[in-house]
C-alpha positions in Angstrom: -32.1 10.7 15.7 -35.3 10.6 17.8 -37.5 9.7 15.1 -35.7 6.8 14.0 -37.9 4.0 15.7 -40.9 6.6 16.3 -43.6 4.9 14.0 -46.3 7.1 13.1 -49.5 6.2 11.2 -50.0 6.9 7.3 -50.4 10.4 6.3 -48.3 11.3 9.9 -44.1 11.7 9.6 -42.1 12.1 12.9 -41.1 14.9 13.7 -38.8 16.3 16.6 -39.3 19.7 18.6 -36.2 22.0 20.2 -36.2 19.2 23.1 -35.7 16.3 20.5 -39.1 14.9 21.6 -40.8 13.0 18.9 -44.2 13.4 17.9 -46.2 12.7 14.9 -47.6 15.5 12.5 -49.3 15.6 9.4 -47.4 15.1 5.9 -47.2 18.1 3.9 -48.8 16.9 0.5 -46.4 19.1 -1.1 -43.8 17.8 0.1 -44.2 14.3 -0.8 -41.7 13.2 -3.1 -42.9 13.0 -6.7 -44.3 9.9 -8.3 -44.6 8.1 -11.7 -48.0 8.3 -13.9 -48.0 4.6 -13.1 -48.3 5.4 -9.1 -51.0 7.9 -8.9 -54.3 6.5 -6.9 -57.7 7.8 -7.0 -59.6 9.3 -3.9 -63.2 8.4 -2.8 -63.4 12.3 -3.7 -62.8 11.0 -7.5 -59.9 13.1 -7.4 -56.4 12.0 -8.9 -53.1 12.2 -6.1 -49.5 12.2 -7.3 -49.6 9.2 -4.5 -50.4 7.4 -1.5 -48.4 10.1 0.5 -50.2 12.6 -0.9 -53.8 11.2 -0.5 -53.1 10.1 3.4 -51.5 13.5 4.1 -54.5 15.3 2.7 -57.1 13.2 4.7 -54.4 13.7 7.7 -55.0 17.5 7.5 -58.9 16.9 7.0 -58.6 14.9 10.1 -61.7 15.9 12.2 -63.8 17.1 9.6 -66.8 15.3 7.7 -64.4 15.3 4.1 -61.8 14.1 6.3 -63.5 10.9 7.3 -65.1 10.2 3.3 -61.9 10.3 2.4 -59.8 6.9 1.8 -58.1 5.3 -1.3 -60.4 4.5 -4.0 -58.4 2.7 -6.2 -55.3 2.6 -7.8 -54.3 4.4 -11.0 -55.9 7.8 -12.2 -59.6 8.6 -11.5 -61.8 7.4 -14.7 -64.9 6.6 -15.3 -66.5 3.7 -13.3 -68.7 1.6 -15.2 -72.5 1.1 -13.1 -72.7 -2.5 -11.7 -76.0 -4.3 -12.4 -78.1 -6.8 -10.6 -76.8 -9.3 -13.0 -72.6 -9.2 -12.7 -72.7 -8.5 -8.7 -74.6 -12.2 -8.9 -71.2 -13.4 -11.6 -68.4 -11.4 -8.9 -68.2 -14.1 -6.9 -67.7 -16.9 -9.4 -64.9 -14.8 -11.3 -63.1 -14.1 -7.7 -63.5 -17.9 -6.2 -61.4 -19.0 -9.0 -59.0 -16.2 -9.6 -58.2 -16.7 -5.8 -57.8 -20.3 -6.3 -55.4 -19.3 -9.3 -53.3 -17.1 -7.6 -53.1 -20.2 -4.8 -51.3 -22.0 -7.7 -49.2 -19.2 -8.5 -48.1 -19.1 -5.2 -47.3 -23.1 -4.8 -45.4 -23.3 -8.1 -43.1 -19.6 -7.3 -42.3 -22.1 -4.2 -41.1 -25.2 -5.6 -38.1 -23.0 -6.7 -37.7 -21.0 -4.0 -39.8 -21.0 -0.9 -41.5 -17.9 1.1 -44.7 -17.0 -0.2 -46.7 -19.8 1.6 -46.4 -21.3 4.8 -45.7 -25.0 5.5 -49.6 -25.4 6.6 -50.7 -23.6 3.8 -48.4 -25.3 0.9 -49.8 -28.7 2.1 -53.4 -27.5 2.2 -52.5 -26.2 -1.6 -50.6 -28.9 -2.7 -54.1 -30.9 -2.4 -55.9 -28.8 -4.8 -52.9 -28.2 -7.1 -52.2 -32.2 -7.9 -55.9 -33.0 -8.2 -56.3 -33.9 -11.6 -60.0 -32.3 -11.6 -59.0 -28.8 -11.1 -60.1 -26.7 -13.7 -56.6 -24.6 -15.0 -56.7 -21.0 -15.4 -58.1 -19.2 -18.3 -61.2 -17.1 -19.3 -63.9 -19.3 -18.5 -67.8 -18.9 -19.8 -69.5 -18.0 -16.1 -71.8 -21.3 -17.0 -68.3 -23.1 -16.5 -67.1 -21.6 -13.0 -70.7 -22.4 -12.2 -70.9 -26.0 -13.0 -67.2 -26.7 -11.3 -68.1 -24.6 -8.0 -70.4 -27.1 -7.8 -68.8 -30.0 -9.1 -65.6 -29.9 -7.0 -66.7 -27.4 -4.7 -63.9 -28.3 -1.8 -61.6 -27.0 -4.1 -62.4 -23.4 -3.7 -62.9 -23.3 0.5 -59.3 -23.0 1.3 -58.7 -20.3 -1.0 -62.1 -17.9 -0.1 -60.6 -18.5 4.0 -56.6 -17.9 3.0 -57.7 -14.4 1.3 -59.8 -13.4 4.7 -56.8 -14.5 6.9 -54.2 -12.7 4.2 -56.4 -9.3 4.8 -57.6 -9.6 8.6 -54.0 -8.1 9.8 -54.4 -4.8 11.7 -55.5 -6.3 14.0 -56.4 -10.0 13.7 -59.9 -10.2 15.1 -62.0 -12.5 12.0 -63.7 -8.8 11.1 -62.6 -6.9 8.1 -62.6 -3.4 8.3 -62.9 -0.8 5.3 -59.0 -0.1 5.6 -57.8 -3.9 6.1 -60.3 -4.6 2.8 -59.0 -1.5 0.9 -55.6 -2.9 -0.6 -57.7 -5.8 -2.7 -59.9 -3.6 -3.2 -57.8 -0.8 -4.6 -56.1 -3.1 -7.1 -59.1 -4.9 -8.3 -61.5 -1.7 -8.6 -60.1 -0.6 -12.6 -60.9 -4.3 -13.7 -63.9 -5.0 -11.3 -66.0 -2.6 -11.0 -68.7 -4.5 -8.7 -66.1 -4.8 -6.0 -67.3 -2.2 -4.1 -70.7 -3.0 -4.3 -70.5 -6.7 -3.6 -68.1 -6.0 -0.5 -71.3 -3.3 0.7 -74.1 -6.4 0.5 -71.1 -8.5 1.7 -71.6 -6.7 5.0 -75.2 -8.2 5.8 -75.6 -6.6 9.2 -74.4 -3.3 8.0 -71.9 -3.1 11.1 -68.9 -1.4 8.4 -67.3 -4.9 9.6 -67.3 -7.7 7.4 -67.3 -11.3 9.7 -65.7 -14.1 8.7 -69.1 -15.8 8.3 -70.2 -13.2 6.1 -67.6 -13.2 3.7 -68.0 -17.0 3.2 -71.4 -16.4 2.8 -71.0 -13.7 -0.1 -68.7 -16.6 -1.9 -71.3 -19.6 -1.2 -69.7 -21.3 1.1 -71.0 -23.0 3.7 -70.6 -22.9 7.8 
């Protein structure tokens, strides 16, 4: 099979001609296999896809066009209403997303004390720091005065996690600059329950470049060079 180790890029599948040489074409949205409720994803054209492969091959046959380029994962889950983020709760985001990111570091270091794999050597000893220090405030739906007065209070606490999410998301390729697509799969998850996502990643992005610096996202969480 020619297409076997032919990778092609989302919203492309293989496919061979009379020859047998492989090239990539754009999916058929039809022809994607059908999905659960539970799997469709919105569109940045608030429209609702069956799934991924649906969305991608769409934008794949747009390719070229201005609708082609607009379009890109949303968020995931049905379209729905959006709820308007103020002045106010862009100014909270960053509090709320320092300390579930420190959280999910926990998560992470306790999984592995039964069986490793989710965090590196280097990474578990940089954890297990924060994790055994009796100060650490445990997870739970803190008042934003709260996540406020520990940021500051044990404020070394939170570093390693704000720099482990960059380095978990700057993959393709690894260059300390988040692009829209390399941002998008936090994004996607997090947009039905925080809806200033988008907008804080926008201001995030200080010298409007589309590129989000490793300095800049430090600086959208407060903290320092």
């Amino acid at each position: 099979d020619p297409c076997r180790n032919f990778h092609c890029k989302r919203g492309k599948v293989c496919h061979a001609d009379k020859q047998g040489k492989p090239s990539c074409i754009c999916q058929d949205p039809a022809a994607c296999p059908s999905t659960k409720d539970y799997e469709h994803v919105c569109g940045t054209d608030n429209k609702t896809y069956d799934g991924t492969c649906q969305l991608f091959g769409t934008k794949c046959r747009l390719e070229g066009t201005k609708m082609g380029r607009q379009l890109h994962l949303d968020y995931m889950g049905s379209c729905k209403h959006i709820p308007h983020c103020t002045d106010y709760e862009v100014d909270q985001f960053p509090l709320r997303m320092r300390d579930w990111l420190k959280n999910i570091l926990m998560q992470y270091y306790e999984r592995d004390l039964d069986t490793s794999g989710f965090l590196t050597e280097k990474q578990r000893s940089k954890v297990k720091k924060i994790y055994q220090n009796d100060k650490r405030l445990v997870a739970g739906d803190h008042a934003v005065e709260l996540l406020l007065h520990d940021f500051e209070k044990n404020y070394h606490m939170y570093v390693y996690p704000v720099h482990w999410q960059f380095y978990q998301l700057d993959q393709h390729p690894v260059d300390r600059l988040l692009t829209h697509s390399e941002l998008a799969p936090l994004r996607a998850s997090l947009v039905p329950m925080e809806h200033c996502i988008t907008r804080f990643f926008q201001e995030c992005d200080g010298d409007h470049d589309k590129l989000i610096a490793l300095k800049e996202w430090c600086h959208c969480f407060g903290i320092k060079e």
